[in-house]
C-alpha positions in Angstrom: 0.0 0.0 0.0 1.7 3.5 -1.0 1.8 5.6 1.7 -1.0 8.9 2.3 0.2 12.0 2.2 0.2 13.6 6.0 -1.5 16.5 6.3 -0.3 20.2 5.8 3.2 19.7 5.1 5.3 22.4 6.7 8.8 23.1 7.2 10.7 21.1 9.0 12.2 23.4 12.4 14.3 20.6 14.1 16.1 17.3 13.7 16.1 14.8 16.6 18.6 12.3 17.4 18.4 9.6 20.2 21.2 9.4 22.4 22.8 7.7 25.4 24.3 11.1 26.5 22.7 14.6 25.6 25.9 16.2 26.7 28.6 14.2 25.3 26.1 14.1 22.2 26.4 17.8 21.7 29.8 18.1 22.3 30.4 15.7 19.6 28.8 17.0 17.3 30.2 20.5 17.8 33.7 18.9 17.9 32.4 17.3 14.0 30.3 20.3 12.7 31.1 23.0 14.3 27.0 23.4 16.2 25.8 24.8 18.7 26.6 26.0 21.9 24.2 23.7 23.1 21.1 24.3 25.9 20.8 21.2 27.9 18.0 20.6 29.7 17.7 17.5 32.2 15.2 15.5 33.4 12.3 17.6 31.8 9.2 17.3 33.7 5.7 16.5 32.4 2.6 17.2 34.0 1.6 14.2 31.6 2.8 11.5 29.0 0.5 9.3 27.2 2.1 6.5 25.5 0.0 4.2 23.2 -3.4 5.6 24.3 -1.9 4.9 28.2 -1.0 6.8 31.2 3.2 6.4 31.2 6.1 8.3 32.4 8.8 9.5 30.3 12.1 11.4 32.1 13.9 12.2 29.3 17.1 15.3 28.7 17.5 17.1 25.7 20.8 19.4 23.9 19.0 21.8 21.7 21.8 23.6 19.4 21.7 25.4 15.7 22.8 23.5 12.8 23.2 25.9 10.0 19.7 26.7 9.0 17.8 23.9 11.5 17.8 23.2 15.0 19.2 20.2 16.4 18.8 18.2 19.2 19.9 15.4 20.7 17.4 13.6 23.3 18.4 10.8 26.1 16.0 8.8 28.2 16.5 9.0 31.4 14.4 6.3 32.9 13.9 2.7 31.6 10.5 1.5 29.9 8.6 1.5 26.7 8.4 5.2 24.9 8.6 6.3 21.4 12.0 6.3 21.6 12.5 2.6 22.1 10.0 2.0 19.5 12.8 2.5 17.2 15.8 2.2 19.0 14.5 -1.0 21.3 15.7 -0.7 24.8 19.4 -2.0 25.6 19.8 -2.6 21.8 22.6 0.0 21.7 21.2 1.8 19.0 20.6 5.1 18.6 20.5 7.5 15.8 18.0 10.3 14.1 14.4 9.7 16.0 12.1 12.7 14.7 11.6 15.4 12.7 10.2 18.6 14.4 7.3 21.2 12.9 5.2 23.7 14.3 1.2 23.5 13.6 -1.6 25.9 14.8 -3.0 22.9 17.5 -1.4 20.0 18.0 -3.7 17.4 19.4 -5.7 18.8 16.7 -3.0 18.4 13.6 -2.0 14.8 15.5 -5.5 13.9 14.9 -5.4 14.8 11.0 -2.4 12.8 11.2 -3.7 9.9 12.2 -6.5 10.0 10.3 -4.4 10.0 7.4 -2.2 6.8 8.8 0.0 8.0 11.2 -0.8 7.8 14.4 0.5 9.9 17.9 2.3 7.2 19.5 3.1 9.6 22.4 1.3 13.2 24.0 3.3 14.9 26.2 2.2 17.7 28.5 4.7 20.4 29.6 3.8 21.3 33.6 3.0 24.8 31.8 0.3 22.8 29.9 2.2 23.0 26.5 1.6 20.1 24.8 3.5 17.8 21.7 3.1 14.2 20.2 5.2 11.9 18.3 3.8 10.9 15.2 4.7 7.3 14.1 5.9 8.7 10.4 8.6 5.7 10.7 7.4 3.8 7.6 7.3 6.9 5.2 10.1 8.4 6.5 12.1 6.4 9.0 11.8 8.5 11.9 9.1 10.0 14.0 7.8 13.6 13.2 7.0 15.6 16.2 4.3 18.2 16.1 4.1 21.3 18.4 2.3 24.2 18.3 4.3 27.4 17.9 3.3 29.6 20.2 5.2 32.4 20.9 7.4 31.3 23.9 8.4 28.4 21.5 9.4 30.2 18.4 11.2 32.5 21.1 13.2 29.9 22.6 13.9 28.6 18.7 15.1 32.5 17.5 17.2 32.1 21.0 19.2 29.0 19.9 19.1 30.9 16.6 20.6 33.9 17.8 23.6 32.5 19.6 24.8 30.5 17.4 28.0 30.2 16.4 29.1 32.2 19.2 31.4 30.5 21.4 33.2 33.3 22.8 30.3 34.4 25.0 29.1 30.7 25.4 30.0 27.6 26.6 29.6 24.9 24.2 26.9 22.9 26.3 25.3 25.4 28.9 22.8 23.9 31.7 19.3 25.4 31.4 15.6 24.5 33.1 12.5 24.0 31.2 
């Protein structure tokens, strides 16, 4: 069966990578590429994480940096347990690599239900404890990752123009600065 198109398709505004270590993740990178700096945020807290239509927790750090024109991050999990991350990197496999691809949509439990209507279901709703919400979209068999759709709301895309803004500038930042979410 050929795959359905998702709906709206909009720029993509991050890539995602699983990782055993946001940290030493970003610092790699940046040694690589030349990214970043890096904000790392640990343990981000949820007011709520649904996984599979079920009640769940997810503890999970992230290394948000720029990447020429796209922001980058790279994600660990922090607790052990089924999550959309170990639906493609199964847990204590030892793989990890590129998990999702991030956009911006007007509502996103709204957009994740277009989605799944058109084949691709939320494997995953996450609730920020400011009541910011995002879900991971199983897009793995059309593209071989998850997408991630958020709604862009102005804190967001000012946190984005943030990452934006610094980088390349290492001279006034470290190359992975500690931040809370």
């Amino acid at each position: 069966m050929a795959p359905v198109r998702p709906p709206a398709p909009l720029p993509i505004r991050q890539i995602a990578f699983f990782v055993p270590d946001a940290h030493a993740a970003a610092l790699s990178h940046h040694t690589m590429h030349g990214s970043g700096p890096y904000l790392l945020a640990e343990n981000i807290p949820l007011a709520e994480a649904i996984y599979r239509g079920k009640p769940g927790t997810l503890d999970h750090s992230s290394a948000y940096g720029q990447w020429g024109d796209v922001m980058v991050e790279f994600v660990q999990q922090n607790n052990p347990g089924p999550s959309a991350f170990h639906d493609i990197y199964p847990e204590g496999s030892g793989r990890f690599g590129p998990h999702h691809a991030a956009i911006f949509v007007d509502d996103a439990d709204k957009a994740a239900q277009e989605w799944s209507d058109a084949g691709y279901p939320s494997v995953f709703r996450g609730t920020m404890e400011d009541g910011f919400a995002f879900h991971f979209v199983d897009t793995v068999p059309l593209t071989g990752m998850m997408t991630e759709l958020y709604a862009g709301t102005d804190k967001l895309r000012g946190f984005y123009d943030h990452i934006a803004a610094i980088a390349g500038d290492f001279d006034r930042h470290l190359v992975v600065r500690k931040i809370g979410l």
